[in-house]
Phi, psi and omega in degrees: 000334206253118183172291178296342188270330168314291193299318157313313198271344172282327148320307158324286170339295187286343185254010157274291171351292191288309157337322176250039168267152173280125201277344195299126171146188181264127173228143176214151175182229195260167177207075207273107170263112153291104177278172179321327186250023176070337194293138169230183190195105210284154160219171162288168174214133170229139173254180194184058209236150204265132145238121171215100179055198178320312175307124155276126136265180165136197193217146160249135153172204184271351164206204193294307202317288170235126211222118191264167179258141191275140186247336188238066186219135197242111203221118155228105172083241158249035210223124180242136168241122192254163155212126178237173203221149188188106177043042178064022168244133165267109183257118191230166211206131154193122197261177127239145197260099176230076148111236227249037167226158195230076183265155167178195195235103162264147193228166189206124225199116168156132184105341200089015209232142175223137176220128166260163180206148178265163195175120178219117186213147179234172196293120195280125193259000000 
């Protein structure tokens, strides 16, 4: 019995552990967009991103160059959610957190237009 409550409260331990990891630093890859008219088109994605407790800050885009500011960002458990803003279009990202990789889905609204894109990036050493 005192075998299992040890492995209970380590366990515990450890999905508090994985819950507060910090997401903060430079992540770069890919960033593959499907537009309105079906056409896609692979680019980079540099994340550039702040963790303080649940809040993200930080810049999002394909380099140092054009890179937008995060308005919006959310880390609950491994599950991230961002929002940036662009030329009045809302681009919103909800990611997952698996070690030092960052995958998900982004949509971007504005205009009558909708575009999705996939965004897979890993943590820069």
């Amino acid at each position: 019995m005192k075998t299992l409550l040890c492995f209970l409260v380590l366990a515990a331990l450890a999905g508090v552990a994985f819950a507060d990891g910090n997401v903060t630093g430079k992540w770069t890859g890919s960033f593959n967009i499907s537009g309105p008219n079906g056409e896609t088109k692979e680019t980079t994605a540099l994340l550039l991103l702040t963790q303080n407790g649940t809040d993200i800050s930080g810049t999002v885009g394909p380099n140092e160059e054009e890179r937008l500011t995060i308005q919006k960002g959310k880390i609950e458990g491994d599950k991230i959610t961002l929002e940036a803003e662009q030329d009045g279009r809302v681009i919103k990202f909800a990611l997952v957190l698996a070690a030092d990789r960052l995958t998900g889905d982004a949509s971007m609204t504005g205009d009558g237009q909708t575009a999705k894109a996939k965004l897979d990036v890993t943590r820069s050493k």
